[in-house]
N, CA, C and O of each residue as an XYZ file, in Angstrom:
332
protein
N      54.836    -69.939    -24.301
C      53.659    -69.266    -24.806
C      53.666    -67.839    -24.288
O      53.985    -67.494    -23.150
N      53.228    -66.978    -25.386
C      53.459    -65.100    -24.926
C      52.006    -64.893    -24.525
O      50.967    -65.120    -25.144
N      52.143    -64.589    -23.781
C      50.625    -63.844    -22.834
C      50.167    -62.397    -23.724
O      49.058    -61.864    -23.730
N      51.467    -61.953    -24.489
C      51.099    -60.641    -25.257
C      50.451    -60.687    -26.193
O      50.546    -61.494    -27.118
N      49.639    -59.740    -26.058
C      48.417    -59.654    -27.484
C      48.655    -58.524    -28.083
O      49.029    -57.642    -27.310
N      48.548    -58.128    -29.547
C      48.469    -57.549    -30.761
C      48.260    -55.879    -30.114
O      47.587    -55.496    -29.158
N      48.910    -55.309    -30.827
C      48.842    -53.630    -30.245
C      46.523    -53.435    -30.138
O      45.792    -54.271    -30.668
N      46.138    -52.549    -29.585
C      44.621    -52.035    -29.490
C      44.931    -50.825    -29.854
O      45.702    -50.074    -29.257
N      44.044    -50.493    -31.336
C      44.429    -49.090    -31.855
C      42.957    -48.325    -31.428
O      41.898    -48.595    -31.994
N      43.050    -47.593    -30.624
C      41.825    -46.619    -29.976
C      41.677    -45.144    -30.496
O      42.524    -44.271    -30.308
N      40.487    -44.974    -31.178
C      40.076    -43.989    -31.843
C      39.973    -42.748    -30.861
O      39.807    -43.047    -29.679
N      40.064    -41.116    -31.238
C      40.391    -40.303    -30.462
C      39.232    -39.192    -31.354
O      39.189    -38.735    -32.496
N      37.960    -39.032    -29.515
C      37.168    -38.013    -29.953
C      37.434    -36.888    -30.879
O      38.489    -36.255    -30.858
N      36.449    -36.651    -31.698
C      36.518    -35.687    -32.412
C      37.282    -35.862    -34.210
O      37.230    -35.013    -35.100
N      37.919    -37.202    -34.269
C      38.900    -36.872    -35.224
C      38.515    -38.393    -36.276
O      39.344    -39.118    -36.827
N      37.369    -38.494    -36.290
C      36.965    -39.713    -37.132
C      36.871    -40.842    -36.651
O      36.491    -41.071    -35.503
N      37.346    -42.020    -37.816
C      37.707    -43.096    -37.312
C      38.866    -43.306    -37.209
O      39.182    -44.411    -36.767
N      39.878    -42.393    -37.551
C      41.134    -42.798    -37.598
C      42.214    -43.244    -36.151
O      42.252    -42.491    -35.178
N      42.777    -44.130    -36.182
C      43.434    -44.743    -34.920
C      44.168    -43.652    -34.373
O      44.670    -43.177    -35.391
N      44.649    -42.777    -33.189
C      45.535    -42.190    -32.930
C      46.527    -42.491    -32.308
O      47.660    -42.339    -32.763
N      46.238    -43.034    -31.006
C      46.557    -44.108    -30.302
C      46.728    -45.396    -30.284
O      45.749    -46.091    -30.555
N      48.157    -46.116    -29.924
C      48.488    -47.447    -29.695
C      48.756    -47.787    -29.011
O      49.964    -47.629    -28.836
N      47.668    -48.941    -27.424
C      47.900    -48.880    -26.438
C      47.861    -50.763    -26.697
O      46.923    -51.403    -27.174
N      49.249    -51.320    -26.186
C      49.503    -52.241    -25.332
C      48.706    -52.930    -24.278
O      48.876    -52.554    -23.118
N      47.998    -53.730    -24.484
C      47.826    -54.708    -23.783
C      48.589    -55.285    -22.624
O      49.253    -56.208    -23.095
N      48.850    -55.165    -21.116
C      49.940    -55.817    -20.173
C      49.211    -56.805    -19.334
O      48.610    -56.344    -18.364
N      49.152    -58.402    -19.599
C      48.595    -59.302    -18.391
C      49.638    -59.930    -17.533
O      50.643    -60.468    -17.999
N      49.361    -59.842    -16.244
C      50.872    -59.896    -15.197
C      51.334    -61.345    -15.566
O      50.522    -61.615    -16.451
N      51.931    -62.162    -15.466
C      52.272    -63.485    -15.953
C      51.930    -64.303    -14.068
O      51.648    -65.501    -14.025
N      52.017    -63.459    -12.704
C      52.374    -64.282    -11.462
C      51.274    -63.274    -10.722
O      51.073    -62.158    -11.202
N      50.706    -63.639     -9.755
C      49.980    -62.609     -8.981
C      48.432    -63.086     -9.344
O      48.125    -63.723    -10.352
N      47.448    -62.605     -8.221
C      46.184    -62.258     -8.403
C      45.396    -61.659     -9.071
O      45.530    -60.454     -9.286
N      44.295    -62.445     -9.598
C      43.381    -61.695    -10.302
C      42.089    -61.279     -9.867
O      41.324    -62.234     -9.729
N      41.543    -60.045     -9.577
C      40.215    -60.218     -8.608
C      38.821    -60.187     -9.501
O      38.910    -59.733    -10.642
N      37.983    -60.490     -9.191
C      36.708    -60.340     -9.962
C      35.759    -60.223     -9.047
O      35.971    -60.899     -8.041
N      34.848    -59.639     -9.048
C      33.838    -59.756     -8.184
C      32.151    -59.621     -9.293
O      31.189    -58.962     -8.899
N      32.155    -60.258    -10.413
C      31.061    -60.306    -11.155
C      29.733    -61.221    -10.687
O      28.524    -61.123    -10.898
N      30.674    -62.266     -9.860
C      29.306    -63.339     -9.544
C      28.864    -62.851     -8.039
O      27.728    -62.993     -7.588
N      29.684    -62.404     -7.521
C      29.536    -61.701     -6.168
C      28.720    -60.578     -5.554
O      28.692    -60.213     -4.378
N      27.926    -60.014     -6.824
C      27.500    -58.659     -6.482
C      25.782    -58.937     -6.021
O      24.999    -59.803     -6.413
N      25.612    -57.882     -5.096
C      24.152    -58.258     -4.489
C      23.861    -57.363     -3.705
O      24.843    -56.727     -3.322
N      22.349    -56.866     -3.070
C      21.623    -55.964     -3.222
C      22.166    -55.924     -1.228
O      22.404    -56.972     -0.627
N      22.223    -55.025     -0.791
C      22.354    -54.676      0.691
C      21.612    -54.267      0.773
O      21.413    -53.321      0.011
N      20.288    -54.736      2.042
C      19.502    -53.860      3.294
C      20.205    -53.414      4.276
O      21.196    -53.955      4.765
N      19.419    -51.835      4.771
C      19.895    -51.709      5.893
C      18.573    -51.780      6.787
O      17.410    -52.049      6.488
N      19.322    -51.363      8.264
C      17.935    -51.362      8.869
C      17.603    -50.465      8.848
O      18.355    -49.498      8.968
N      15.726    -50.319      8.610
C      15.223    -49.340      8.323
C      15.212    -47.829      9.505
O      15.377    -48.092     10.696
N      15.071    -46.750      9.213
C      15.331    -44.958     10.257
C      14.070    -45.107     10.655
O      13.258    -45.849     10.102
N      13.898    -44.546     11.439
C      12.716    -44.581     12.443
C      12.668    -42.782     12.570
O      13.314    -42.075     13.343
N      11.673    -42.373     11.531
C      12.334    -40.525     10.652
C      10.594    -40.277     11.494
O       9.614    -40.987     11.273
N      10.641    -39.224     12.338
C       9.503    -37.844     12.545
C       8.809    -37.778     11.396
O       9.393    -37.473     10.357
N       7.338    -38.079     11.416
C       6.279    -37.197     10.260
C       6.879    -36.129     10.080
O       7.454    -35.945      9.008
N       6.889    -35.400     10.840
C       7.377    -33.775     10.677
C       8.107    -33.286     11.244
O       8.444    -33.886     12.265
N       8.536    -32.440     11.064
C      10.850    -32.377     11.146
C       9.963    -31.002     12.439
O       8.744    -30.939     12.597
N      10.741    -30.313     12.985
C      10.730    -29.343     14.252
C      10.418    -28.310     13.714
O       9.569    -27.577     14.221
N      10.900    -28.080     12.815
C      10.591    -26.564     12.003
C       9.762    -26.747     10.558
O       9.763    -25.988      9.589
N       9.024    -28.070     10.754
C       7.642    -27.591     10.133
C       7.052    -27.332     10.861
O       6.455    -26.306     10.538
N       6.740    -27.724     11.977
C       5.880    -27.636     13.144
C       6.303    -25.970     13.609
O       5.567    -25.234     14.267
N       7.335    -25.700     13.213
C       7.362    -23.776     13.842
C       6.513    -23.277     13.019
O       5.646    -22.452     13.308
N       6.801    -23.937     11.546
C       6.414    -22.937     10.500
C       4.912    -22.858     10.566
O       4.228    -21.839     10.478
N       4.673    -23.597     10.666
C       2.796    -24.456     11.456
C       2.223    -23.314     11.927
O       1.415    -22.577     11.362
N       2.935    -23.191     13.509
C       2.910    -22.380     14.411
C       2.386    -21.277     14.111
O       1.299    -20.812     14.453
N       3.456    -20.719     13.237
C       3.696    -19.042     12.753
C       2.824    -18.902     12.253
O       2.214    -17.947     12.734
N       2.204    -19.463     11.255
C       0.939    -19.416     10.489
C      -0.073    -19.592     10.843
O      -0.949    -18.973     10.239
N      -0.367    -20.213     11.622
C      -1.497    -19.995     12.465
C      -1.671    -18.645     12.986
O      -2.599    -17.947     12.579
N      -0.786    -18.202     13.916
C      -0.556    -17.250     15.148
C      -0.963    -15.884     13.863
O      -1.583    -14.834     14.026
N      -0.314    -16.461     12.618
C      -0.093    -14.759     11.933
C      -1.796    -14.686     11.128
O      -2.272    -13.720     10.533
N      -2.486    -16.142     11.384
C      -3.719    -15.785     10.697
C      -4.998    -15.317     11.763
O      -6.036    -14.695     11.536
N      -4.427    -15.914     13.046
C      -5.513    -15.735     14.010
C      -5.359    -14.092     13.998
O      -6.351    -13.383     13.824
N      -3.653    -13.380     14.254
C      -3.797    -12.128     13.833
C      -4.310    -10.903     13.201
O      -4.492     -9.771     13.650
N      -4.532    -11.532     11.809
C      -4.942    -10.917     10.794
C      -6.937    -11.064     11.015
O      -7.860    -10.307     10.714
N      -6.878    -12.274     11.600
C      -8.376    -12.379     11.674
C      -8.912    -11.285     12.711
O      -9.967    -10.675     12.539
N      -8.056    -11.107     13.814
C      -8.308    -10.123     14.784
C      -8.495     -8.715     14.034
O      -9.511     -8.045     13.849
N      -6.738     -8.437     13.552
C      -7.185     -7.200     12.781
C      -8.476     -7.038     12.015
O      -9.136     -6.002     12.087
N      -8.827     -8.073     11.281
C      -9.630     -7.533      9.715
C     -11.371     -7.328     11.363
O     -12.122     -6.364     11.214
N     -11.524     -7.895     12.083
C     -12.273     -7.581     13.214
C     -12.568     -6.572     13.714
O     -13.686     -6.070     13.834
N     -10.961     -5.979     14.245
C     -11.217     -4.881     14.918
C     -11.400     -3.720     13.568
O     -12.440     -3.063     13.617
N     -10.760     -3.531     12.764
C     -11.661     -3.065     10.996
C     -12.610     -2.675     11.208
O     -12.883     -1.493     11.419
N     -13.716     -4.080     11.195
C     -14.922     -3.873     10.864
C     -15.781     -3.447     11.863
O     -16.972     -3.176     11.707
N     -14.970     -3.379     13.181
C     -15.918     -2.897     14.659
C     -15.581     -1.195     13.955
O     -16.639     -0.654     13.630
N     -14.531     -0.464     13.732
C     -14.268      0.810     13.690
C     -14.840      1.044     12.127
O     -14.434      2.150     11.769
N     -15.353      0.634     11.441
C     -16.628      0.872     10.233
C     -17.849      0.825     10.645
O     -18.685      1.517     10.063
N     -18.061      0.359     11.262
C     -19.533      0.671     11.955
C     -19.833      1.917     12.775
O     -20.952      2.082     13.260
């Protein structure tokens, strides 16, 4: 009994339906076959133990504060030298 099957004529983008290609079929006759279809399944890991907030939000935090208490000073000293 021939393990070989019938040429597979495979159509080639762009150019219709017409066959371009004739690719051969090869099944090994001795050797392993692997499958892993019934085998497949979902992996946990263990869960990261992740910071609310990374180091340099907390700068950026910082800065913004520092640059509003600033500005609050300035727009202050402003309004002391308008009077």
């Amino acid at each position: 009994a021939s393990s070989a099957r019938p040429p597979v004529s495979a159509p080639v983008a762009g150019m219709g339906d017409k066959p371009a290609a004739t690719l051969q079929e090869v099944l090994p006759k001795a050797g392993l076959v692997y499958s892993e279809k019934g085998n497949l399944s979902e992996v946990l890991c263990k869960p990261k133990i992740m910071p609310l907030k990374s180091i340099t939000l907390e700068r950026l935090e910082e800065m913004e504060k520092a640059a509003a208490e600033f500005a609050a000073q300035q727009q202050a000293e402003a309004e002391r030298m308008m009077k």
